[in-house]
C-alpha positions as a printed NumPy array, in Angstrom:
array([[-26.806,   8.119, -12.945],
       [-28.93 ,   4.619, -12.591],
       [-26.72 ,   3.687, -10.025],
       [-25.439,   0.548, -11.835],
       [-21.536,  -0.264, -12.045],
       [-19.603,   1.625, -14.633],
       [-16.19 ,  -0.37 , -15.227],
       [-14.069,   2.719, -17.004],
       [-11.416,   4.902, -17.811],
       [ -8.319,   4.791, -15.131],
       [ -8.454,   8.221, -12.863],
       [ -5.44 ,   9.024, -14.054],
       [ -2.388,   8.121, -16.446],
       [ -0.684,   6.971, -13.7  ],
       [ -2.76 ,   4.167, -13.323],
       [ -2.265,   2.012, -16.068],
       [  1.105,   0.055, -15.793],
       [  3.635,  -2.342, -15.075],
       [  4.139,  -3.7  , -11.74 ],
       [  6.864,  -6.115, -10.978],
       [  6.01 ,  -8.995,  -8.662],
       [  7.798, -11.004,  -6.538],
       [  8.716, -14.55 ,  -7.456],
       [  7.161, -15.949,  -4.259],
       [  4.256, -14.267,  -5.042],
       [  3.841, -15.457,  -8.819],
       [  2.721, -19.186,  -8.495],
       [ -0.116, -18.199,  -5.846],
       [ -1.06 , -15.537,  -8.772],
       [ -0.447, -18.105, -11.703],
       [ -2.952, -20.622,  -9.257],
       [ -5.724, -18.105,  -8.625],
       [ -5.946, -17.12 , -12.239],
       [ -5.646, -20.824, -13.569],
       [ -8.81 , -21.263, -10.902],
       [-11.065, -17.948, -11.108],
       [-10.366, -15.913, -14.177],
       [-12.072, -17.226, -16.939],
       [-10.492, -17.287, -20.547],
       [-11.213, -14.518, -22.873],
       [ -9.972, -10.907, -23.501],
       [-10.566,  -8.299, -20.807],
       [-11.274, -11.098, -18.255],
       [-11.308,  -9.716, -14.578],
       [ -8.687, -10.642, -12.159],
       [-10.671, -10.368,  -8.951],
       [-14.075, -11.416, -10.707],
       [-17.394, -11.815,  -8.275],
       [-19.3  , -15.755,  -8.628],
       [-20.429, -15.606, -12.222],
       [-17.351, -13.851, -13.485],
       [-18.451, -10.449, -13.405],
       [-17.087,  -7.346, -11.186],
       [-17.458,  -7.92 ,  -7.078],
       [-19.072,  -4.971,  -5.783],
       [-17.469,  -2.67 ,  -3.113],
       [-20.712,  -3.186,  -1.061],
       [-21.089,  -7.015,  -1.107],
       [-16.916,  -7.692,  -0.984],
       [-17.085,  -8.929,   2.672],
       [-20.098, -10.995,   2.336],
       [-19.079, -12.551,  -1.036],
       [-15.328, -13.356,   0.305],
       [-15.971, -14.125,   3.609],
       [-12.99 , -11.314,   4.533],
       [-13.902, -10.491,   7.937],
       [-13.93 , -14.417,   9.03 ],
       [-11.07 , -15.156,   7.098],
       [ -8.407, -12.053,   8.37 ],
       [-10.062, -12.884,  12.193],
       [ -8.68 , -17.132,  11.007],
       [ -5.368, -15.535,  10.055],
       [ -5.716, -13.386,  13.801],
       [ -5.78 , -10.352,  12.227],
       [ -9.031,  -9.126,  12.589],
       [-10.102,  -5.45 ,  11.772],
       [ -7.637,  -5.52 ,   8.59 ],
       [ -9.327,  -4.505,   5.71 ],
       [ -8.639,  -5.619,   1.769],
       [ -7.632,  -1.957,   1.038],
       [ -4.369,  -2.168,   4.051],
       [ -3.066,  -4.567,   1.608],
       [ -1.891,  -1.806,  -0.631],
       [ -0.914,   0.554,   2.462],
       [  1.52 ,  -2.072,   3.048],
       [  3.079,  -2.972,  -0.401],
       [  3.719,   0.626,  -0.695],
       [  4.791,   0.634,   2.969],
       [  7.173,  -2.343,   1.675],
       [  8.066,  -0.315,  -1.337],
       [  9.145,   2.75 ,   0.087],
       [ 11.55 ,   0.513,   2.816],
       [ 13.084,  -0.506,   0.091],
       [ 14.912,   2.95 ,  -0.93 ],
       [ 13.22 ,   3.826,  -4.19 ],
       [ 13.237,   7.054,  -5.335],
       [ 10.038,   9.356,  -5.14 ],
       [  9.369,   9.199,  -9.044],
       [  9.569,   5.092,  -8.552],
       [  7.306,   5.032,  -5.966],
       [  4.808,   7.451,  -7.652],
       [  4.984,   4.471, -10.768],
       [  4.359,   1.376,  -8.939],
       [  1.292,   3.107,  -6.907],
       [  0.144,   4.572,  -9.835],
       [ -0.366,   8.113,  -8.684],
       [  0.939,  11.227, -10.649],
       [  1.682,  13.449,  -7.809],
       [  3.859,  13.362,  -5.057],
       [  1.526,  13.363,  -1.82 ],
       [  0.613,   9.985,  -1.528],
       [  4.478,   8.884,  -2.506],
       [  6.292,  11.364,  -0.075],
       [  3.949,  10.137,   2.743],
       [  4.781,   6.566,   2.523],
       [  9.01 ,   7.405,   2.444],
       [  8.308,   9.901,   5.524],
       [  7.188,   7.093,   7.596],
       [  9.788,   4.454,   6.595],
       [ 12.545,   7.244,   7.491],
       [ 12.087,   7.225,  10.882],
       [ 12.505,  11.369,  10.776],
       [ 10.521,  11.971,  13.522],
       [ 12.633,   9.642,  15.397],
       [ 15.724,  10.343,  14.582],
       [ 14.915,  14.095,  15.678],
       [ 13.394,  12.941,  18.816],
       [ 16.611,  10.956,  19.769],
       [ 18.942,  14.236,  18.739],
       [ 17.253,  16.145,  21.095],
       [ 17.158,  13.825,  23.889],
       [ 21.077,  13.228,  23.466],
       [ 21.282,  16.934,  23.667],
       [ 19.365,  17.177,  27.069],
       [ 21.076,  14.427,  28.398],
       [ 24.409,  16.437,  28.144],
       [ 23.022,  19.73 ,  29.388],
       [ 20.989,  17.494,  32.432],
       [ 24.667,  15.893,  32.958],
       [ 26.286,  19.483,  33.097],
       [ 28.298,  19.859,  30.186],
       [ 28.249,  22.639,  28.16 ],
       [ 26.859,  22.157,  24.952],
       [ 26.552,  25.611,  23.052],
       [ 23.73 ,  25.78 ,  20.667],
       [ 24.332,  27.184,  17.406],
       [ 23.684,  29.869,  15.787],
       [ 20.452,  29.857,  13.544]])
C-alpha cells in the first residue's frame, strides 16, 4: 500500500442503491450539484477544490465544518451524525427491518435493529410498567405477580 486514495468497490451489495429523498430536500441537492459537481460521467457528488475526492483527513479544514456547525450552535456535531440521524428519522417512521437494512445500505441486521430499538422507547415503556406496578404495591393493593 502507497498510502494514496483508492476510490473502489462498495463493501458490500448493500451499498449500491436507491434512496428516496425528500422533496424539501431536492432543490438544495439540484443547487449544490448545478454549483460543485462538474459535468462528465462518474463525477463526484461531494468533490474536494479541483473536483477530485475530499480526504477524510483534510474534511474539516477544507469545509470549514467545525466553524460552520458551532454558526448553526451546534458545535461538536460531526459530518458522520448526519447519517445517525436520517436513519434515526427512518426508523421513526415505522419501516420494517428489511427497509431499513436497504436505505442504510447494510446487509445484516445489527446496525438496522439498533436504530428501531431506540425509536421504540422499550426501555421506557418497561421502566414505566414497573413503576405502575410499585406504585400499587407502595399504595397497598394487592397485585399478584404471575406465574413465569
Amino acid at each position: 500500500m502507497t498510502g494514496g486514495l483508492v476510490l473502489g468497490p462498495l463493501k458490500s451489495k448493500a451499498g449500491r442503491r436507491v434512496v428516496g429523498i425528500p422533496k424539501d430536500i431536492v432543490s438544495a441537492l439540484r443547487e449544490h450539484i448545478a454549483t460543485y459537481v462538474q459535468d462528465e460521467p462518474g463525477a463526484l457528488l461531494f468533490p474536494g477544490a479541483k473536483g477530485g475526492p475530499l480526504r477524510r483527513s483534510g474534511f474539516n479544514t477544507r469545509t470549514r465544518w467545525v466553524d460552520v456547525v458551532k454558526e448553526m450552535g451546534m458545535p461538536g456535531l460531526h459530518f458522520h451524525d448526519l447519517r445517525h440521524t436520517g436513519n434515526m428519522l427512518a426508523a421513526e417512521s415505522g419501516a420494517g427491518l428489511k427497509d431499513l437494512m436497504a436505505r442504510m445500505g447494510h446487509d445484516n441486521v445489527r446496525a438496522a435493529m439498533i436504530y428501531q430499538h431506540a425509536v421504540r422507547g422499550a426501555d421506557r415503556v418497561i421502566k414505566d410498567a414497573i413503576g405502575r406496578r410499585l406504585e400499587k404495591r407502595n399504595d397497598g393493593e394487592v397485585d399478584e405477580m404471575p406465574a413465569g
